[in-house]
C-alpha positions as CSV (number, residue, x, y, z in Angstrom):
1,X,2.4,20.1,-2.3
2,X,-0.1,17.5,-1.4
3,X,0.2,14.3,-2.9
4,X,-2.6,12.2,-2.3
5,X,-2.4,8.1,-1.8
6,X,-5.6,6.5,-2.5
7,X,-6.2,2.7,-1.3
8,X,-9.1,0.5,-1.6
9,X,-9.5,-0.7,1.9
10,X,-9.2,0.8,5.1
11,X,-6.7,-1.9,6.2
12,X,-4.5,-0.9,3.5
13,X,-4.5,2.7,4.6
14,X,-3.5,2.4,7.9
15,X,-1.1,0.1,6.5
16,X,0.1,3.1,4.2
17,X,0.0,5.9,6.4
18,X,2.3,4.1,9.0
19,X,4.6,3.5,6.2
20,X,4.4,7.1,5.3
21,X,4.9,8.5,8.9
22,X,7.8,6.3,9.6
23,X,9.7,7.2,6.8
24,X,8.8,11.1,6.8
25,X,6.5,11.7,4.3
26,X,4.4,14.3,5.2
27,X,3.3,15.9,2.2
28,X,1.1,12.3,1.4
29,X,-2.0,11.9,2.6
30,X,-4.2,8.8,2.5
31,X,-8.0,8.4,1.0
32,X,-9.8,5.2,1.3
33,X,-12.2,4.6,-1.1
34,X,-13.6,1.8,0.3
35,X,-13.3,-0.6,-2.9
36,X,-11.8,-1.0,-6.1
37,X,-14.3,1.3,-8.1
38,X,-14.7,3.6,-5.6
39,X,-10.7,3.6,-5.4
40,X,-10.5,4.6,-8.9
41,X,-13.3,6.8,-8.7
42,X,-11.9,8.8,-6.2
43,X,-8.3,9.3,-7.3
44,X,-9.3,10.5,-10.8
45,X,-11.8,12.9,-8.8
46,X,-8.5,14.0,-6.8
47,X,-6.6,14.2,-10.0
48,X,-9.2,16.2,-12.3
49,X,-11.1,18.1,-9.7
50,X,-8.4,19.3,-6.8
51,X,-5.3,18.6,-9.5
52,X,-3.0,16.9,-7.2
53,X,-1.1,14.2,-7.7
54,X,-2.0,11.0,-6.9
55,X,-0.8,7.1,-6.0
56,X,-3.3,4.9,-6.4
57,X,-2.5,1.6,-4.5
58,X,-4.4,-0.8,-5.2
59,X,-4.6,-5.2,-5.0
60,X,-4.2,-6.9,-8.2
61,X,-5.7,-9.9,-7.2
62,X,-3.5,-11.6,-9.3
63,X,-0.5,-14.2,-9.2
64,X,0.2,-14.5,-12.6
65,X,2.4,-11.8,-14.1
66,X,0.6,-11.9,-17.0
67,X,-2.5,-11.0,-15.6
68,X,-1.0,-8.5,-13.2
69,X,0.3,-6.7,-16.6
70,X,-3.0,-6.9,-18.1
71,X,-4.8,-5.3,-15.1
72,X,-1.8,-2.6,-14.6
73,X,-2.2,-1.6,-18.7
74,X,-5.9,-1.7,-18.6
75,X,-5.8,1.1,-15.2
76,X,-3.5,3.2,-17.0
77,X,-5.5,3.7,-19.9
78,X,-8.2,4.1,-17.8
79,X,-6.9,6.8,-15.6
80,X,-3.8,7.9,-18.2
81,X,-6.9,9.4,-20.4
82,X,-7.8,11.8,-17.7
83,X,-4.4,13.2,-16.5
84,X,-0.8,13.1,-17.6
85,X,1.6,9.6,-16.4
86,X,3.9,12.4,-14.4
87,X,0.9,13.3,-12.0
88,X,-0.2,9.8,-11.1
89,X,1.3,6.9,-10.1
90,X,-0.5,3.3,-10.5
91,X,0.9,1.2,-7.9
92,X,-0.4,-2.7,-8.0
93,X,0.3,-5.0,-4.9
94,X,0.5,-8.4,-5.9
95,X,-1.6,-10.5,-5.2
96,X,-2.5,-8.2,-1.8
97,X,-1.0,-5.5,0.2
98,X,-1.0,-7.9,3.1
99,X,1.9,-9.7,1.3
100,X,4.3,-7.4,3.3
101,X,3.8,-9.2,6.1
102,X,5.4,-12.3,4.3
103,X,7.9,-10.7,2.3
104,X,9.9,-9.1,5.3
105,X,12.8,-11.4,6.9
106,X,11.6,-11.8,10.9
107,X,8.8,-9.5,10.4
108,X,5.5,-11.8,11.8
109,X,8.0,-12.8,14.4
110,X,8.8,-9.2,15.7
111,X,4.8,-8.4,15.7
112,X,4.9,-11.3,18.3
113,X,3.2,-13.9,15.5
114,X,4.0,-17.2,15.3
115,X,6.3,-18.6,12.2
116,X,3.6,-19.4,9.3
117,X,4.0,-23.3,8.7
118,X,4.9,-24.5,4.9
119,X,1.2,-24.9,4.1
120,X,0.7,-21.4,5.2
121,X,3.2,-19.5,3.1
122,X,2.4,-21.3,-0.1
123,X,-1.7,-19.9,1.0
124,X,0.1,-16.5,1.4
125,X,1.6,-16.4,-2.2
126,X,-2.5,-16.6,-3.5
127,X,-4.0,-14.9,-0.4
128,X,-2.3,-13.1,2.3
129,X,-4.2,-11.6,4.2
130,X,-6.3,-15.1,4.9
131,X,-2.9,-16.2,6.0
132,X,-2.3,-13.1,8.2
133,X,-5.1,-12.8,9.7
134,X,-5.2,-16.6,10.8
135,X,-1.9,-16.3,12.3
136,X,-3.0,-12.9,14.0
137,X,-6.2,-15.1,15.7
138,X,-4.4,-18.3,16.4
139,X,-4.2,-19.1,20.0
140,X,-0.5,-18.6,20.1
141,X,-0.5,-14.7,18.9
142,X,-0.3,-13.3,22.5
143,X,-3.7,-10.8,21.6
144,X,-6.7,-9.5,23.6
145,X,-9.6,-11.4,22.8
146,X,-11.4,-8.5,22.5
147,X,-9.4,-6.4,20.4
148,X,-9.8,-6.7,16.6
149,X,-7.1,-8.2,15.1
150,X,-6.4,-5.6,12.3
151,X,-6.2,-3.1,15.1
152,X,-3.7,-5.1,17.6
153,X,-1.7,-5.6,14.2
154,X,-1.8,-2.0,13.4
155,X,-0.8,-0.7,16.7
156,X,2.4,-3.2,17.3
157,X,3.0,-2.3,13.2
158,X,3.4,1.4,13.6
159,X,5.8,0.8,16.6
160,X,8.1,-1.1,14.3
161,X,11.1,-0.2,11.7
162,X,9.9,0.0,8.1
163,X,13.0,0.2,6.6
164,X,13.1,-3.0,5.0
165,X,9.3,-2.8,3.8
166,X,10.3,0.4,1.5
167,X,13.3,-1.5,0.1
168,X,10.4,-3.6,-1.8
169,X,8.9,-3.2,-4.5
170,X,6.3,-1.7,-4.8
171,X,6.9,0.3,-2.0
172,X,10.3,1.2,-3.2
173,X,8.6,2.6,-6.7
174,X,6.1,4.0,-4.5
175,X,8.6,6.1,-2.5
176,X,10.0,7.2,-5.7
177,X,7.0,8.5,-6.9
178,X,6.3,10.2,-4.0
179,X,9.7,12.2,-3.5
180,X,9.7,12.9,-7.7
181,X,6.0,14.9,-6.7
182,X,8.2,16.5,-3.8
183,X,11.3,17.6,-5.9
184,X,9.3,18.8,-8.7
185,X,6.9,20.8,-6.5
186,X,10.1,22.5,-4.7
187,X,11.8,23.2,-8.0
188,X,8.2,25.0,-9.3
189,X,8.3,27.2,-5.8
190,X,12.0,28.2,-6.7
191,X,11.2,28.8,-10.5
192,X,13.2,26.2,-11.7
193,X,12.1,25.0,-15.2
């Protein structure tokens, strides 16, 4: 079965799709909707319309766990009144998806980036991909010129170990979700209860 991961940027979906290819998850594909709304938009479409499940990964834009909460309670009401909590997944990267980056032990170095300085990773805890993408452009990141830097970053990304990024969370509860879809589908072709 199809289990459908909607993000809100395109960014994020590359992102998510490398994850999802490294670690062998081919029954997940990725929608970008483009925004926030448009996110949300489109996975309740995927959900009521094509009934599949879905993973909707989104930014909280948020710090504080309290406000993270708030925004995670507020989505699932939102989206919990159209479909049942077993066929969705609300999965909130905080404050960014681009945290990753930050979060992994030797990670920017192995992309070829240079070490963020103290200033930079207290930035990163608020904003991320500011941070990321400053490091990506600075002189010292050995990068074409003319080559975007979310594509360099995505091409020496996907050629990298993701092990480590999945033992996170989100990611990790993401991964869970995604093999519970798996596991219940195969039981449903075998006519397991």
């Amino acid at each position: 079965m199809t289990v459908c991961v909607v993000t809100e940027e395109q960014f994020d979906g590359e992102l998510i799709e490398s994850l999802l290819k490294a670690k062998g998850l081919e029954q997940a594909r990725v929608f970008v909707g483009g925004n926030r709304s448009s996110a949300e938009s489109l996975a309740s479409s995927l959900m009521v319309v094509k009934q599949l499940p879905v993973a909707l990964v989104l930014d909280a834009e948020a710090h504080d766990p309290s406000k993270i909460q708030s925004r995670r309670r507020q989505l699932e009401a939102l989206v919990g009144a159209i479909t049942s909590m077993e066929e969705w997944k609300l999965i909130l990267m905080a404050p960014e998806l681009e945290i990753l980056f930050f979060r992994v032990p030797g990670l920017l170095e192995s992309l070829g980036l240079p070490a963020p300085s103290s200033e930079q990773l207290k930035i990163a805890e608020y904003v991320p991909g500011k941070v990321l993408e400053e490091l990506v452009t600075s002189g010292s990141a050995k990068r074409a010129r003319n080559t975007p830097w979310r594509q360099w970053l995505m091409k020496r990304f996907s050629r990298l170990p993701h092990d480590e990024i999945w033992k996170l969370e989100p990611f990790a509860e993401l991964q869970r979700f995604l093999i519970q879809v798996e596991q219940a589908s195969e039981s449903a072709a075998l006519g397991d209860p």
